[in-house]
C-alpha positions as CSV (number, residue, x, y, z in Angstrom):
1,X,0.0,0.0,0.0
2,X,1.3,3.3,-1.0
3,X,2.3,5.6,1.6
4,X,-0.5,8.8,1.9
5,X,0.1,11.7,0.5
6,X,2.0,14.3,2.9
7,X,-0.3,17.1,3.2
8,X,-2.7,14.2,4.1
9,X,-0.4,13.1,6.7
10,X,0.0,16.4,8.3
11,X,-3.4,16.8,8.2
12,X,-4.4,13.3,11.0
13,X,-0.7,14.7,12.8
14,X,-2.6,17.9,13.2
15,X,-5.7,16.3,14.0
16,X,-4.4,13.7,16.5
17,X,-2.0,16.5,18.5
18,X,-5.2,18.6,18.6
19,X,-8.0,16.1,19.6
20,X,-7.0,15.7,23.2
21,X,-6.7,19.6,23.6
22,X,-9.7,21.8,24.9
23,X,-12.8,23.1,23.3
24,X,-12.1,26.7,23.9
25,X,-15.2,29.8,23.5
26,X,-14.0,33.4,23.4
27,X,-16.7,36.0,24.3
28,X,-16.3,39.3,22.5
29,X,-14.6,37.7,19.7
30,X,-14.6,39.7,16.9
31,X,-12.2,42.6,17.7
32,X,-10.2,44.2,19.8
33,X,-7.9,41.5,22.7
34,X,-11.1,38.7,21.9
35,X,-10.2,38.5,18.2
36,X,-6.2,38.7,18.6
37,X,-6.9,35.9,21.2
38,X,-9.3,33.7,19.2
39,X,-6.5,34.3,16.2
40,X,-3.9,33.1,18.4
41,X,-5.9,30.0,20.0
42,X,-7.2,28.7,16.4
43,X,-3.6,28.5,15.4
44,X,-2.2,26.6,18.1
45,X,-1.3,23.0,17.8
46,X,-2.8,22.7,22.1
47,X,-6.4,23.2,21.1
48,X,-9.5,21.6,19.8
49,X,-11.6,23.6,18.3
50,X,-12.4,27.3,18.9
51,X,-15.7,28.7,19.0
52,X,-16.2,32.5,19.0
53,X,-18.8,34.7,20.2
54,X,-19.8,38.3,19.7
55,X,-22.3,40.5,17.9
56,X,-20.7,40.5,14.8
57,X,-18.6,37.7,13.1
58,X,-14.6,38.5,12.7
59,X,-12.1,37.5,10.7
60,X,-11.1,34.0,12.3
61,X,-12.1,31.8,9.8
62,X,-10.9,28.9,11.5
63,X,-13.1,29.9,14.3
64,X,-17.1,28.3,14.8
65,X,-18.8,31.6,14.9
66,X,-22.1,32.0,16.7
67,X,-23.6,35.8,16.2
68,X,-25.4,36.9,19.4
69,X,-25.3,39.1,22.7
70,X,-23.4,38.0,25.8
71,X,-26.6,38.8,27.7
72,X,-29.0,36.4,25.9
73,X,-29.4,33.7,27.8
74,X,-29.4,31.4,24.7
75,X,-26.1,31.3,24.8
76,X,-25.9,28.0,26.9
77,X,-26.2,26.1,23.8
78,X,-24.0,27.8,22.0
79,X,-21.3,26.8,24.8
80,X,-22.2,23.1,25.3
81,X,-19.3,21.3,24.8
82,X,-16.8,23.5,25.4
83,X,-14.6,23.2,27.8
84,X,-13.5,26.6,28.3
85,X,-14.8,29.8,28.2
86,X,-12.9,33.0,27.8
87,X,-15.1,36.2,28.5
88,X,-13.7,39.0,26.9
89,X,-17.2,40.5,25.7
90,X,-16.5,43.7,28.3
91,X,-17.2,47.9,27.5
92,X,-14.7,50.1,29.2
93,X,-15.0,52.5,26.4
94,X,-14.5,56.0,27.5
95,X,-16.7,57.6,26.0
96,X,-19.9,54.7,27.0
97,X,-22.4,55.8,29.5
98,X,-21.7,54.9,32.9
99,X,-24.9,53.7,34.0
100,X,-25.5,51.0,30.1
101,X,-22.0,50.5,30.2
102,X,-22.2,48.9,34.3
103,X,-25.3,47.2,32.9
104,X,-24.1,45.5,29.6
105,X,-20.5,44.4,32.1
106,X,-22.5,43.1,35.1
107,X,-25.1,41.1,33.5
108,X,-23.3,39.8,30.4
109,X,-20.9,38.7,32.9
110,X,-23.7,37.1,35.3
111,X,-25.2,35.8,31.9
112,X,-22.0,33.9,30.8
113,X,-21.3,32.2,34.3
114,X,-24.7,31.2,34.6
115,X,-24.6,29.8,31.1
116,X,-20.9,28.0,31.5
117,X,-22.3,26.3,34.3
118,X,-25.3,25.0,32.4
119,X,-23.6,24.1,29.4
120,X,-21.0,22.1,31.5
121,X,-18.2,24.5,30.9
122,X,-15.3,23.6,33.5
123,X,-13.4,26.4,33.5
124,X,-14.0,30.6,32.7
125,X,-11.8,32.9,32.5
126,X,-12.3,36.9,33.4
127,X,-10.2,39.5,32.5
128,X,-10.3,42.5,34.6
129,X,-7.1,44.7,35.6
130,X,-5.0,45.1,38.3
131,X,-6.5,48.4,38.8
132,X,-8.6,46.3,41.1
133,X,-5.8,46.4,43.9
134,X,-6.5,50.2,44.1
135,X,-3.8,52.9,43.8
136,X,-2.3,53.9,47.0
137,X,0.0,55.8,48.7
138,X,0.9,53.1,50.9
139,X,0.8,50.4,48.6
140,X,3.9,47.6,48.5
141,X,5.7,48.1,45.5
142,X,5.3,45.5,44.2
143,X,2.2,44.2,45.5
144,X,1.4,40.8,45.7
145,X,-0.8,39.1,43.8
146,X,-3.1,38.0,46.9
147,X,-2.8,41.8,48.1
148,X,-6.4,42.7,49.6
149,X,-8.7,45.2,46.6
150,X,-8.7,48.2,47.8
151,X,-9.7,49.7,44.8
152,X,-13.2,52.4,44.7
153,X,-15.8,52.5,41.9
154,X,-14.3,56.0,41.0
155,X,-12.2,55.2,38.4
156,X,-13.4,54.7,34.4
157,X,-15.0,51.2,35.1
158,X,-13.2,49.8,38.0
159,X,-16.5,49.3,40.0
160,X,-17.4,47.3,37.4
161,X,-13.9,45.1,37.5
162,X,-14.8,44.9,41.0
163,X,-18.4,43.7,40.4
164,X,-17.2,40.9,37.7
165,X,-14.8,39.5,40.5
166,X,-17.1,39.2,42.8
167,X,-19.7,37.5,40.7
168,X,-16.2,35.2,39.7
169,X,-16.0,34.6,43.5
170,X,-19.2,33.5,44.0
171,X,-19.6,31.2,41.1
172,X,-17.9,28.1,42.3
173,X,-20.1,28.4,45.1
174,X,-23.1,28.4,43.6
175,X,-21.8,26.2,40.5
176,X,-19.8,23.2,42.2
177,X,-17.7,21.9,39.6
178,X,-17.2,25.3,37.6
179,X,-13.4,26.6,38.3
180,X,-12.9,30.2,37.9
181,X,-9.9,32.2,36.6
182,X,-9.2,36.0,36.7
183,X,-6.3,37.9,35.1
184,X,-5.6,41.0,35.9
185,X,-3.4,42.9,33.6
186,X,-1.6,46.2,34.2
187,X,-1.7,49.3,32.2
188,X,-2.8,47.7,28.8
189,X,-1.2,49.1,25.6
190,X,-2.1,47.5,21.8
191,X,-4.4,49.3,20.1
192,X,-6.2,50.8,23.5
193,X,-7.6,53.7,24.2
194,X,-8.1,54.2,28.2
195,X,-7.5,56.9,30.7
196,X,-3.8,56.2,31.3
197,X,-3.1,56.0,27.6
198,X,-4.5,59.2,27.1
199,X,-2.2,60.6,29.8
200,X,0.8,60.5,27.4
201,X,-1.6,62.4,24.9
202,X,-1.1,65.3,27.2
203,X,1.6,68.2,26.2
204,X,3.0,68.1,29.6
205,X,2.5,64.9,32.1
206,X,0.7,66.0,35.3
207,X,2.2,65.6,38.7
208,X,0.4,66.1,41.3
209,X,2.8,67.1,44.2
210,X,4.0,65.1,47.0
211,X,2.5,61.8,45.0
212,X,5.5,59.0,43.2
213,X,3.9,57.6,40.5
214,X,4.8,54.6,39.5
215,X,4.0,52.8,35.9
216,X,4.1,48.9,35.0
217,X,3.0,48.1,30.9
218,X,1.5,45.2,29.4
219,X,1.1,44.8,26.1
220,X,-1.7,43.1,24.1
221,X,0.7,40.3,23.1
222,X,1.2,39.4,26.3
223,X,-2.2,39.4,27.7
224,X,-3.1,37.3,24.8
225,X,-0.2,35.0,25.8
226,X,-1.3,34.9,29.2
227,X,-4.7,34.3,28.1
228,X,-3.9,30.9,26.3
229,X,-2.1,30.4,29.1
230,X,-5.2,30.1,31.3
231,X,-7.4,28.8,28.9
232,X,-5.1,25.8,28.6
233,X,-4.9,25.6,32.5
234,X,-1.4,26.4,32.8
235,X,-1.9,28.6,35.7
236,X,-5.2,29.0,37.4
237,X,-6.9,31.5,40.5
238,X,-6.3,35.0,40.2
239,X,-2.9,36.3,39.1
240,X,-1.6,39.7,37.8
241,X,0.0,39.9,33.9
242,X,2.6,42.5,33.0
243,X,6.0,43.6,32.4
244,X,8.3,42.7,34.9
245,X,9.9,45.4,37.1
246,X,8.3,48.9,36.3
247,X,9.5,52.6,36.0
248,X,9.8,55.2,37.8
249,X,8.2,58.9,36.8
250,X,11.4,60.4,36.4
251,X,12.0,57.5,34.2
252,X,9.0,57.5,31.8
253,X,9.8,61.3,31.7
254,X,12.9,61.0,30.3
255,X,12.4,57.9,28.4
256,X,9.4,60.2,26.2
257,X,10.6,63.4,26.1
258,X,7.5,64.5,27.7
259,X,8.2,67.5,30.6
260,X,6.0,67.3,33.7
261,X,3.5,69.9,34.8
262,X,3.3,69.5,38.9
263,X,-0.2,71.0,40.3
264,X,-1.2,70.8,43.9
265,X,-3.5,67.5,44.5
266,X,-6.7,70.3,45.7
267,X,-6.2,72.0,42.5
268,X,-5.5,68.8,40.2
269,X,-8.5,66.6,42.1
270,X,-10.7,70.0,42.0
271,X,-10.6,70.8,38.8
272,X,-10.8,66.9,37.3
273,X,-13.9,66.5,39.1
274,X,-15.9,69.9,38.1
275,X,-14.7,69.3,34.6
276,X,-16.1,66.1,34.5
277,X,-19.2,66.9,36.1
278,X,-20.3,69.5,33.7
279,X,-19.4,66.6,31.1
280,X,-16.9,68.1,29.3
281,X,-14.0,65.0,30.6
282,X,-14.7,61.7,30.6
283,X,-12.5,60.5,33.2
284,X,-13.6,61.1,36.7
285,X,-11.8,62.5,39.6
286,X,-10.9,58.6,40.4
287,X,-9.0,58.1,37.5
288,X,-5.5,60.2,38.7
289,X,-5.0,58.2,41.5
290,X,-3.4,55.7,39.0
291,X,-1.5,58.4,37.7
292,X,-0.5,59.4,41.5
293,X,0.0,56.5,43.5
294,X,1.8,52.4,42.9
295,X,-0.1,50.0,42.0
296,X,2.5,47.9,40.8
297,X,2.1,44.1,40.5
298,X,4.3,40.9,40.6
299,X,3.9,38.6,38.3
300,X,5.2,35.4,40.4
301,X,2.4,33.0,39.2
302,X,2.9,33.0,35.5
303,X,6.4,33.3,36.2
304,X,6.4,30.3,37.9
305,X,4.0,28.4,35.4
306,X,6.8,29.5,33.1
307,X,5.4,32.2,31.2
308,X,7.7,35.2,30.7
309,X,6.6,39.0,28.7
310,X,8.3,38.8,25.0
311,X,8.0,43.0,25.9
312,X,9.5,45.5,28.4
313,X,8.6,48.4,30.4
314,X,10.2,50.6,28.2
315,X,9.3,48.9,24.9
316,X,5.8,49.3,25.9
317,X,6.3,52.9,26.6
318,X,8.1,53.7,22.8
319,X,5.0,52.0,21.2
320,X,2.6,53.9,23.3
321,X,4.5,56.9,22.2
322,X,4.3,56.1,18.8
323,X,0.5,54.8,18.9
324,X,-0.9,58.5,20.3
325,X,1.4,60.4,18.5
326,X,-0.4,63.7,16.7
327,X,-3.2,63.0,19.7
328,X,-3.5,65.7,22.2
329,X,-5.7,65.1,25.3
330,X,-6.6,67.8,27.8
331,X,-7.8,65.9,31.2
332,X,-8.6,62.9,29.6
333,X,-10.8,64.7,26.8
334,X,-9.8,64.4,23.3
335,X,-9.0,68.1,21.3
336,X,-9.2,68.8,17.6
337,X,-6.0,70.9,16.3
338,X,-7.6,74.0,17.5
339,X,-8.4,73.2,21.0
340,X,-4.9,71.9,21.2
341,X,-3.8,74.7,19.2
342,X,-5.5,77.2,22.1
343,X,-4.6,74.5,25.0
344,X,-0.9,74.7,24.1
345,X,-0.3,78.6,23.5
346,X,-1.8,78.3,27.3
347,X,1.4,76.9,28.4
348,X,0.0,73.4,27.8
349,X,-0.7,72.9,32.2
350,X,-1.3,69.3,31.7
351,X,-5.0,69.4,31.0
352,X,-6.3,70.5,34.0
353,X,-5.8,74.5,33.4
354,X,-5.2,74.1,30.3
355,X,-8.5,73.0,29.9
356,X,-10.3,76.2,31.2
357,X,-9.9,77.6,27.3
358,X,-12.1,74.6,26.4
359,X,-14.9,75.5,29.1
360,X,-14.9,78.9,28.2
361,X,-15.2,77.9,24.7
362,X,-17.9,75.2,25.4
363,X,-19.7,77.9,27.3
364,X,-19.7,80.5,24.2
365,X,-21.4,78.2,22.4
366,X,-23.9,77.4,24.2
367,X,-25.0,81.1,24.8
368,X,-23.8,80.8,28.5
């Protein structure tokens, strides 16, 4: 008998190395960290089969697609027979309404737990960020990653981070048999847009005095890594993801290019929270803290599952740069060329005073 034809024969190798791997679902699959993920999962030689979730179908191919909202509690049957679930399917856009944007995170979280459980998924994995631990002036740097959350709901969707870890928490309870994993990455950089990216959008970094800042990265790559990771139950509970070590401000300072604009904390904390409360920022009050205090993380579990970042601190930092560059942002609030135009012959101060020229503009017209 004539021996098969190769492509044949890589085809049963592939098919035997991949049969005894997992059934993996990816929740928010069709952009953004859930499509880089289900991209990266379909390729790999460790998994099953792939099925991805989301309102829209992506460009995974390789992927089973199944078109619907987290929230719909239909989705049990798309899940049966998986084996793992990664939810990704979260909104921490900016610019989202608070109040649908807690909604859509709590329940199509509840929804997805609920419906892992039915659909005899063993394992899910959350994504949240290690905002969670709060930033502090008397934080450990670094903290550990079973440091007590500290953190407030007054940061740009941290009460809901808080909100999906405690549903995570009290899953197993009320699902015995259903094992849950969080991952908590620091500030994320890939193709985001968030409230600390759009502090290096600023022409001058704010400072508010007597605070030490401290910043640790994490690319998109490695999250995704990280991500398989879990989903192939390499490392389980709740662990931080990041690059290792982190920099000081004087650091990232010099490292950009970017002069610092030091304010009083009263003046800084002042003005962030009238200028968001007349909704011209989107970034409450909450938000500098991050930009104030550590909040640092080890990374000692994945290190010790042998995972390691491909990126560092200060790579991160150059391809931030590059990303926002020809951005300005004024306390968190994007400016066309002639807001920043006005903003910087101010003296570019950070944002925060900076940012009257934009009131008083906003106020003109509308006739007040």
């Amino acid at each position: 008998m004539s021996s098969p034809d190769p492509q044949v024969r890589a085809a049963r190798n592939l098919s035997t190395s991949t049969s005894r791997g997992p059934v993996v679902a990816v929740t928010g699959a069709a952009s953004g960290i859930g499509a880089l993920l289900t991209s990266r999962l379909a390729a790999s030689d460790e998994v099953k089969q792939v099925v991805a979730i989301d309102e829209r179908r992506g460009e995974v191919s390789e992927a089973t697609w199944h078109i619907l909202d987290v929230r719909d509690p239909a989705i049990a049957e798309k899940l049966r027979g998986a084996d793992v679930v990664v939810h990704l399917a979260l909104d921490l856009d900016l610019e989202t309404d608070s109040a649908a944007r807690t909604a859509y995170n709590v329940r199509g979280t509840q929804t997805v737990l609920t419906a892992a459980a039915a659909a005899g998924v063993h394992r899910v994995v959350l994504c949240t960020s290690a905002m969670v631990y709060g930033a502090l002036p008397d934080n450990d740097i670094p903290l550990s990653e079973d440091a007590e959350l500290r953190a407030t709901a007054e940061a740009t969707g941290v009460g809901d981070l808080l909100e999906i870890e405690r549903l995570g928490r009290r899953a197993p309870r009320a699902h015995p048999g259903l094992n849950v994993t969080v991952v908590r990455p620091a500030v994320l950089v890939g193709g985001t847009d968030t409230a600390l990216t759009r502090y290096f959008e600023s022409p001058r970094l704010l400072v508010v005095a007597g605070s030490r800042p401290t910043w640790q990265f994490c690319h998109v790559e490695d999250l995704c890594s990280a991500l398989e990771y879990a989903a192939l139950e390499k490392v389980d509970g709740e662990f931080a993801v990041g690059c290792d070590g982190w920099l000081e401000q004087e650091e990232v300072e010099e490292l950009s290019g970017i002069r610092r604009m030091e304010l009083p904390s009263a003046v800084a904390l002042g003005a962030a929270a009238r200028l968001h409360r007349i909704g011209l920022t989107p970034s409450p009050a909450g938000d500098l803290a991050y930009t104030m205090h550590p909040w640092v993380v080890s990374v000692g579990r994945l290190h010790d599952a042998g995972w390691r970042p491909r990126w560092t601190n200060e790579e991160v930092l150059a391809e931030l740069l590059e990303e926002v560059a020809g951005r300005h942002t004024v306390a968190g609030r994007r400016l066309g060329r002639k807001d920043a135009t006005a903003a910087g012959a101010a003296g570019a101060t950070v944002a925060l005073l900076g940012a009257a020229a934009v009131v008083r503009r906003a106020r003109k017209r509308r006739g007040l």
